[in-house]
C-alpha positions as CSV (number, residue, x, y, z in Angstrom):
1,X,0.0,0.0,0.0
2,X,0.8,3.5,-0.3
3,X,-0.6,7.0,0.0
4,X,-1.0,10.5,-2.4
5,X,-2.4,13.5,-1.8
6,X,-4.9,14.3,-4.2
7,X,-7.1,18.4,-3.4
8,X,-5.5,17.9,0.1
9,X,-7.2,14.4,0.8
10,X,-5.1,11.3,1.4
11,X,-6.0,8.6,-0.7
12,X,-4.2,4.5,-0.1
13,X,-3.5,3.0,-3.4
14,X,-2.5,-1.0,-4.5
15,X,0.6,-0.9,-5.7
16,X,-0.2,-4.2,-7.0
17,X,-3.3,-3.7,-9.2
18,X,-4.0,-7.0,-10.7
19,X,-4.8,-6.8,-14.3
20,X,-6.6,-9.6,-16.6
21,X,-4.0,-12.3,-18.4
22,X,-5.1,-11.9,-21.5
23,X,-2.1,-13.8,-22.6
24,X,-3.9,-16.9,-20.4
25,X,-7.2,-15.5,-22.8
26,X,-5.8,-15.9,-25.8
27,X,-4.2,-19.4,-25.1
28,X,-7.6,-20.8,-24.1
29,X,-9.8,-18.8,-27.1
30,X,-7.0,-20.7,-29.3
31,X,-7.1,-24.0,-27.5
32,X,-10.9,-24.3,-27.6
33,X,-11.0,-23.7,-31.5
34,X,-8.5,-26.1,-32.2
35,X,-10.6,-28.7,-30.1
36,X,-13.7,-27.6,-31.9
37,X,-11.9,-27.9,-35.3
38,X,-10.5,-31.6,-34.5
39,X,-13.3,-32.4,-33.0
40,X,-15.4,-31.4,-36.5
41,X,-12.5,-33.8,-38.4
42,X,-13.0,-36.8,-36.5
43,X,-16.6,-36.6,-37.4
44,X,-15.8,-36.4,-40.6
45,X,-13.9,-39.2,-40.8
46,X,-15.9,-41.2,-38.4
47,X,-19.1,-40.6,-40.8
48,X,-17.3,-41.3,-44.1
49,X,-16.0,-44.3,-42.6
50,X,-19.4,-45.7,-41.4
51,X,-20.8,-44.6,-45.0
52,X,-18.3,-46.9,-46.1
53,X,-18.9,-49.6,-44.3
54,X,-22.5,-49.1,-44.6
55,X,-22.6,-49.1,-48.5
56,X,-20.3,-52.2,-48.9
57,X,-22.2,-54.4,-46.6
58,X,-25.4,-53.4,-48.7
59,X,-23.9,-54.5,-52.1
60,X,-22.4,-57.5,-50.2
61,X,-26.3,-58.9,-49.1
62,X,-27.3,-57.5,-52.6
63,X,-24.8,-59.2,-54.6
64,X,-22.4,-61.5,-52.2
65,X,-19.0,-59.8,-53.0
66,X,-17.2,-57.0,-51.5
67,X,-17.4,-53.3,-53.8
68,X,-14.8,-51.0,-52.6
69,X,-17.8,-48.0,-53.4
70,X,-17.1,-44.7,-53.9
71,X,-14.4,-42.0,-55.4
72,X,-11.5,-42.7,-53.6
73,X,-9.5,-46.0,-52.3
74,X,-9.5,-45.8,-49.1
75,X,-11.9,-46.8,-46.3
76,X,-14.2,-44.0,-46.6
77,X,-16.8,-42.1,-48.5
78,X,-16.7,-37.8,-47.8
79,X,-20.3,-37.3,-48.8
80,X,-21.3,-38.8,-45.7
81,X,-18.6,-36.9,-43.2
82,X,-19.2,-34.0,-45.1
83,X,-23.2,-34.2,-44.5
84,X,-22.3,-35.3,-40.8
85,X,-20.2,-32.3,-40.2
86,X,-22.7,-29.8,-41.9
87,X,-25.5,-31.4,-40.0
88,X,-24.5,-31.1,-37.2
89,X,-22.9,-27.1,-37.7
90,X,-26.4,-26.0,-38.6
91,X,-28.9,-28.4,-36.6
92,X,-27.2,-29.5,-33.0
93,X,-29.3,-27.1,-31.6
94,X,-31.9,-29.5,-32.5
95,X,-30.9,-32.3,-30.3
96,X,-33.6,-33.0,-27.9
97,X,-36.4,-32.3,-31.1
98,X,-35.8,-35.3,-33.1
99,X,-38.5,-34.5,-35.6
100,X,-37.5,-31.3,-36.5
101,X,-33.8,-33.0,-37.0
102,X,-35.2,-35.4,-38.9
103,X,-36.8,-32.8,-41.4
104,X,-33.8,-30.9,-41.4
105,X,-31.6,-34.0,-42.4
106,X,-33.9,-34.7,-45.1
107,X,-33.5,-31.5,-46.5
108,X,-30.0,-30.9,-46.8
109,X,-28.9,-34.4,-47.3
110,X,-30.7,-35.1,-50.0
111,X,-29.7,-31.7,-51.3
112,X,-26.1,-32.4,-50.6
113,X,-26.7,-36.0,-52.7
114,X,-28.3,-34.5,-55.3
115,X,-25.7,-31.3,-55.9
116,X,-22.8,-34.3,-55.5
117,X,-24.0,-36.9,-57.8
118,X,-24.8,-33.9,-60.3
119,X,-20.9,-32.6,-59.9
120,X,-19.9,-36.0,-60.6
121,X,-21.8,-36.8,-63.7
122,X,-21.2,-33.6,-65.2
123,X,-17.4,-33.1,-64.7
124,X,-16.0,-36.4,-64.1
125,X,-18.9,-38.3,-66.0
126,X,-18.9,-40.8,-63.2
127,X,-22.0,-42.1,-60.9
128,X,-21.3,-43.5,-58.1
129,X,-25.2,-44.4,-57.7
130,X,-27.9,-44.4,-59.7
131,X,-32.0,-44.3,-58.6
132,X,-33.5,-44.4,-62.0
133,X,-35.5,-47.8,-61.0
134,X,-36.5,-45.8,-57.5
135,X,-39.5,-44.4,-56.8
136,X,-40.0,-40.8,-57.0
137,X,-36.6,-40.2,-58.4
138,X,-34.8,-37.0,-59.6
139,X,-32.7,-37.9,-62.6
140,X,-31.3,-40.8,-61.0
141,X,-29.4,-38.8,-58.2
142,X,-32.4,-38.8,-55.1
143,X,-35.0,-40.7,-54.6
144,X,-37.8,-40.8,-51.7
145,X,-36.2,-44.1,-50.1
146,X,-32.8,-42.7,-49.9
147,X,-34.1,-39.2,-48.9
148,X,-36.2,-41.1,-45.7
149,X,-32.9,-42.8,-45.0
150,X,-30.9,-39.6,-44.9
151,X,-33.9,-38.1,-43.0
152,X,-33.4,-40.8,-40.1
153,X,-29.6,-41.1,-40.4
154,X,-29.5,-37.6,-39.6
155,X,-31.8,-37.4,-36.6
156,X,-29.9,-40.6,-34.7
157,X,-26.5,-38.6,-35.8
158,X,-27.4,-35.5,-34.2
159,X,-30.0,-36.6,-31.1
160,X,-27.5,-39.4,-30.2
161,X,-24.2,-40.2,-32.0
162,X,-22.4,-37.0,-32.3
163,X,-23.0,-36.2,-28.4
164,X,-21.7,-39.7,-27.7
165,X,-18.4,-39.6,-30.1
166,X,-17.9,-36.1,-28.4
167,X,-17.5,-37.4,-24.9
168,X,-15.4,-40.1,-25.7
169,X,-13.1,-37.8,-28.0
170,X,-12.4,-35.4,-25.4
171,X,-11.6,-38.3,-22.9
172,X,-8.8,-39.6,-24.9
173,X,-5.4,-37.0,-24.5
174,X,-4.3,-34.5,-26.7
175,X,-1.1,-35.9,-27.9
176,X,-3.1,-39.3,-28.9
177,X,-5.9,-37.0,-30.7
178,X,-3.3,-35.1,-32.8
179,X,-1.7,-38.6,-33.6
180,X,-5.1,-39.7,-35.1
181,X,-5.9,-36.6,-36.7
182,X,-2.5,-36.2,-38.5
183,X,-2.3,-39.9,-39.6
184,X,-6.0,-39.4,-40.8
185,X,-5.2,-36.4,-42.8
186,X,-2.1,-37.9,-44.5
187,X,-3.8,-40.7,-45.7
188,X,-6.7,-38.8,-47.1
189,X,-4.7,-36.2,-49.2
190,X,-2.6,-39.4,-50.2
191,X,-5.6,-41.1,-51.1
192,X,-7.5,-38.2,-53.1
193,X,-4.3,-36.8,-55.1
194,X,-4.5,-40.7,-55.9
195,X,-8.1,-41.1,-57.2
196,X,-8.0,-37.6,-58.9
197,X,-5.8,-38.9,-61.5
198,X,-7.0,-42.4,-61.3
199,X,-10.5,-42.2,-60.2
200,X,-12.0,-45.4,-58.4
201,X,-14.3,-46.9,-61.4
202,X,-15.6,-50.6,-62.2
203,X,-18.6,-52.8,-62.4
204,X,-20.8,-52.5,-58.8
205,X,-18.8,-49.3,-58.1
206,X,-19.6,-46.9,-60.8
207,X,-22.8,-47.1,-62.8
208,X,-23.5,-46.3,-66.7
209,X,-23.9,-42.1,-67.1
């Protein structure tokens, strides 16, 4: 403590006024969004890898052999991580109203599928599926079945399974979480430099445009 005259008053001061770390700030603001940012990869790849597995055991009941689907090589298919990750950006508000998720899955799924498939066809002439046969189909590239599974997919993603893979993300250390996300990210530029020059093509993977 110590004293100044101020107008002939005596005033104590702090000489240690404590001031705000912002240096301690700015380290947690940049911590959180690099958890928020890994946290939107590994549902990325966690999504595209599910797709993955999803679609081949389909064709494999369908037709008895295993179809390595999709554009790339490796064990995973984007349009679903990249519909996981948007749906839950726009709609996790909408966890505990599993209808209105549901509706909101619908919507931009099937809008992401349709905007996809078109991209493909168009510039790389490739489809990667085809609903022609399907009722209530768009060109081939939605359909009402697939739209109702996007719809459902979507609700169960965001009421349940995104809220689930977030706990157990942020249980598992740091050091082990960059390890999984670098390795991830390595193997997935690897993989699409890869298929951009020799795109993944063949019967049961790639249908007739």
């Amino acid at each position: 403590m110590f004293t100044r005259r101020f107008f002939g008053y005596t005033v104590s001061m702090d000489k240690h006024i404590h001031q705000p770390n912002f240096k301690s700030l700015l380290e947690t603001e940049h911590n959180s969004r690099q958890e928020h940012i890994s946290l939107f990869i590994i549902y990325f790849f966690t999504a595209s890898i599910s797709g993955f597995l999803w679609e081949i055991l389909l064709f494999f009941i369908k037709e008895g052999h295993f179809r390595n689907r999709g554009f790339l090589y490796g064990p995973w298919l984007p349009v679903y991580g990249t519909g996981a990750v948007l749906m839950y950006l726009l709609f996790s508000k909408l966890e505990h109203q599993p209808i209105k998720a549901f509706l909101s899955s619908l919507l931009i799924g099937t809008s992401l599928e349709l905007m996809i498939g078109w991209m493909l066809d168009h510039f790389w002439e490739l489809r990667y599926w085809d609903y022609s046969g399907s009722f209530l189909n768009l060109h081939g590239y939605i359909c009402l079945i697939s739209a109702l599974g996007i719809g459902i997919a979507g609700a169960l993603w965001i009421c349940l399974f995104s809220g689930l893979l977030k706990k157990f993300w942020f249980h598992i250390s740091v050091k082990i979480r960059h390890a999984i996300i670098n390795i991830l990210i390595l193997l997935f530029i690897w993989d699409c430099a890869a298929a951009l020059i020799f795109p993944n093509t063949g019967r049961g993977i790639t249908f007739p445009t």
